[in-house]
C-alpha positions, -999 to +999 in steps of 0.1 A: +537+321-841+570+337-835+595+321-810+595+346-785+557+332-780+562+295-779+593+302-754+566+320-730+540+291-741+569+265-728+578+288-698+542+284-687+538+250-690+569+245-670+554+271-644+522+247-643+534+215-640+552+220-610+528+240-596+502+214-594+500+195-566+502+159-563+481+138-542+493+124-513+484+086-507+463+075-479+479+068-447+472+034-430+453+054-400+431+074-423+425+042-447+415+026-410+388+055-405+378+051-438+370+012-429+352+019-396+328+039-408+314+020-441+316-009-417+293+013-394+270+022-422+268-018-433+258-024-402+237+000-394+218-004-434+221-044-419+203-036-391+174-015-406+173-039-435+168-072-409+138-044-396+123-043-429+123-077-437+111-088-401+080-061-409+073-076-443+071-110-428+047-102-403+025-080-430+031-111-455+017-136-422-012-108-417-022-115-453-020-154-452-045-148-427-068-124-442-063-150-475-081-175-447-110-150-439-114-139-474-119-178-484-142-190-452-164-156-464-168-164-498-175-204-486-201-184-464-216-165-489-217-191-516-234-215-486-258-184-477-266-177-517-276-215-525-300-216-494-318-181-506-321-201-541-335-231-521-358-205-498-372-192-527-382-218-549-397-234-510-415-198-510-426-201-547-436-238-541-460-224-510-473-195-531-482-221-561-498-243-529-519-214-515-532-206-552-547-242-551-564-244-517-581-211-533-589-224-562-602-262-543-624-236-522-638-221-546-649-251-565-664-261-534-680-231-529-695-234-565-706-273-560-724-256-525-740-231-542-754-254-574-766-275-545-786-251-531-796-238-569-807-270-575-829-277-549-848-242-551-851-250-588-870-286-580-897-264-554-871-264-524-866-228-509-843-241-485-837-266-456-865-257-439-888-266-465-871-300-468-880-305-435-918-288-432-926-317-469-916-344-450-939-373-452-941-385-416-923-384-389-893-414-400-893-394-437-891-361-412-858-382-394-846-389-425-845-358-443-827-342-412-799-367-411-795-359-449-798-322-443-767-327-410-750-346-433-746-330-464-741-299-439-713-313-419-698-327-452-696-288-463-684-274-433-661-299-430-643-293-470-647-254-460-625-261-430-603-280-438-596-259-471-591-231-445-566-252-423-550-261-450-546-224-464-534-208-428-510-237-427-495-231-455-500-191-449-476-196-417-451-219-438-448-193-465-446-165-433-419-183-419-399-192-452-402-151-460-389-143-424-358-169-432-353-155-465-346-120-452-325-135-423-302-149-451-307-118-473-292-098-441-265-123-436-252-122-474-251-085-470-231-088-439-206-110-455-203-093-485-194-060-463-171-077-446-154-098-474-152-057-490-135-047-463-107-074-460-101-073-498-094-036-489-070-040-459-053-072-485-049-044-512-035-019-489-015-046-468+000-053-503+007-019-510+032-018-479+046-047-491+056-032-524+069+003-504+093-020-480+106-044-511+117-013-524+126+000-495+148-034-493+160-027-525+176+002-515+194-006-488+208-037-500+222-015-529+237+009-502+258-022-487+267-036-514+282+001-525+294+004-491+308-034-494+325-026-525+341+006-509+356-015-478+372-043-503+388-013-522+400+001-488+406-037-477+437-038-506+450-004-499+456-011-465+468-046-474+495-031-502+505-007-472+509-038-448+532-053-470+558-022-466+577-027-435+559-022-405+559+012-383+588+013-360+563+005-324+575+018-289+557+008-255+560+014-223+542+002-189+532+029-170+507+041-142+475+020-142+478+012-182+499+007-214+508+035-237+510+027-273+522+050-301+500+036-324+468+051-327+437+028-317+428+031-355+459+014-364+451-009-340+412-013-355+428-013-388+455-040-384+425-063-366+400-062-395+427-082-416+419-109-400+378-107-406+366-140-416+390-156-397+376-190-385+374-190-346+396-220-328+389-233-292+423-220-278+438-206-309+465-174-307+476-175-346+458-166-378+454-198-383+427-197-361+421-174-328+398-176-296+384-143-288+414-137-257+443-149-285+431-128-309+431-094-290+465-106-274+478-110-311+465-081-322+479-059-296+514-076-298+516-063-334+520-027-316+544-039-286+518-046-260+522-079-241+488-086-228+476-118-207+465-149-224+429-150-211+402-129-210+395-126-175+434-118-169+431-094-196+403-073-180+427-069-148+447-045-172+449-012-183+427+022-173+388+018-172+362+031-196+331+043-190+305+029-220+304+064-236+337+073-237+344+046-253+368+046-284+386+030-317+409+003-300+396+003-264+390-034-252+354-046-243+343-074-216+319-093-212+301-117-185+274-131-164+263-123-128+285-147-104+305-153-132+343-144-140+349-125-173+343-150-205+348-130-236+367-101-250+364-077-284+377-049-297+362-013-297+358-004-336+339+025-328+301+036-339+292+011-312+305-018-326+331-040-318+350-067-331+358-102-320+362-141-322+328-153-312+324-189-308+330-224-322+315-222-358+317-189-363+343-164-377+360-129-364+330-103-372+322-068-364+286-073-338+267-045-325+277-036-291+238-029-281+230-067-287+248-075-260+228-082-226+262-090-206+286-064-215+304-055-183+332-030-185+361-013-209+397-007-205+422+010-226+457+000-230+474+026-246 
């Protein structure tokens, strides 16, 4: 390669480098932007993850019950299926018992009829004859009550054989009518115990569609997580340059500020996880009135101590038009003003809360006693 070549190769390169531009650094407002809206999106994947979970609770109660149903069933059926086995052999037992009043009556029958064979074979043609031989009137009485009785003793085996037979009959009628009652019953059962298997097996489907379901959106906060503690140390290395020169000024009905309200947001997530103090104004520890008034003293503006005073300050906000660093208030019917926040935006606000707790972003829409907005800038 000849020199005139690399001297145009080096010429370029020259050209290039400082033609590229470089990337400008985050500013503290847009770093502040940044913040509010993974916060939003963790707490709006909190949100709809808490929705999931409360769903899969009640679908993971609905099975513990069908679990109950499914066990009394099969408890049923088991109870049903060892009566049909006792029905049956009862059934068998009456068939076996029928069979042998048959069998008694026809040996009765038979003993009747050699009887009769008998006595035509020794000259008797029958109980008349008996009668018409009869050698005087006390062998006539005589051969009559023998005839009654051995005619009576007949009729009497016949019937009861027969009593015997229908009783048995109606036992085995009945024992066949419970048998098909229980037959009826087992098949209900079993339909039913199908059918709640089925609803378990698609109740356990869901189940499996909101754990993953779960699984995603815990994976999108933690990214989103991840994302705010990188933006977290940003804005932290920025807050350790000196801080923005701050003007304010009282004027009209409100404050004017020439910080922005995400400046404001920004500078008053640095103090998230901040344990809340009965009274407190420091980082040490703030109540929710100290820790707005501290906040908002990092930008110039003096505001009142308490809450209540606070709210008396400033130009009112109507609910939608609501934005980044506007303050929110809070209280009950017949009662003065309790409790103050912060306006993050994506209707969420954040605040000191209460004894025990720590300064959190909350969703503005949980709030049953919000009661008006005012912006002081």
């Amino acid at each position: 390669m000849n020199k005139k070549a690399i001297a145009a190769l080096m010429t370029l390169g020259i050209i290039i480098s400082y033609s590229v531009p470089a990337f400008a650094q985050p500013t503290e407002s847009e770093l502040n932007k940044q913040l509010q809206q993974h916060q939003s999106e963790i707490s709006k994947n909190k949100s709809a993850l808490q929705n999931l979970k409360n769903k899969r609770q009640e679908i993971e109660e609905a099975i513990e019950m069908l679990d109950f149903d499914i066990e009394n069933l099969m408890i049923s059926i088991s109870t049903t299926n060892s009566k049909i086995e006792q029905v049956k052999k009862d059934i068998k037992a009456a068939e076996e018992e029928i069979k042998k009043t048959e069998e008694e009556m026809q040996i009765e029958k038979d003993l009747f009829n050699k009887r009769m064979r008998a006595m035509y074979i020794n000259g008797v043609d029958g109980y008349l004859n008996i009668i018409l031989e009869s050698k005087g009137f006390s062998d006539f009485l005589s051969r009559v009550e023998d005839i009654k009785r051995i005619a009576e003793a007949d009729k009497k085996i016949i019937d009861e054989l027969n009593v015997k037979k229908e009783e048995i009959a109606k036992k085995k009628k009945t024992l066949d009518e419970k048998n098909a009652s229980l037959q009826a019953l087992k098949a209900e059962n079993e339909q039913k115990l199908a059918k709640l298997k089925q609803n378990k097996d698609e109740q356990a489907k869901l189940i499996a569609q909101l754990k993953e379901e779960e699984s995603k959106y815990t994976a999108e906060i933690s990214e989103s997580q991840n994302k705010i503690n990188s933006i977290s140390k940003q804005l932290e290395e920025l807050r350790k340059k000196p801080a923005p020169v701050v003007s304010a000024s009282r004027g009209g009905s409100g404050l004017s500020v020439s910080a922005s309200g995400n400046d404001v947001v920004g500078f008053a997530y640095k103090f998230e996880g901040t344990p809340y103090v009965w009274g407190g104004t420091t980082p040490a520890g703030f109540d929710c009135s100290g820790f707005v008034q501290y906040v908002y003293r990092r930008f110039g503006v003096n505001l009142p101590r308490v809450a209540a005073d606070q709210a008396t300050v400033g130009v009112s906000v109507s609910r939608n038009e609501l934005q980044p660093g506007d303050l929110v208030f809070f209280k009950k019917s017949g009662r003065p003003v309790h409790h103050v926040g912060i306006y993050v935006g994506n209707g969420c606000y954040i605040h000191a809360p209460q004894t025990g707790d720590v300064i959190k972003v909350s969703d503005l829409s949980s709030r049953s006693d919000y009661y008006t907005a005012k912006r002081v800038k």
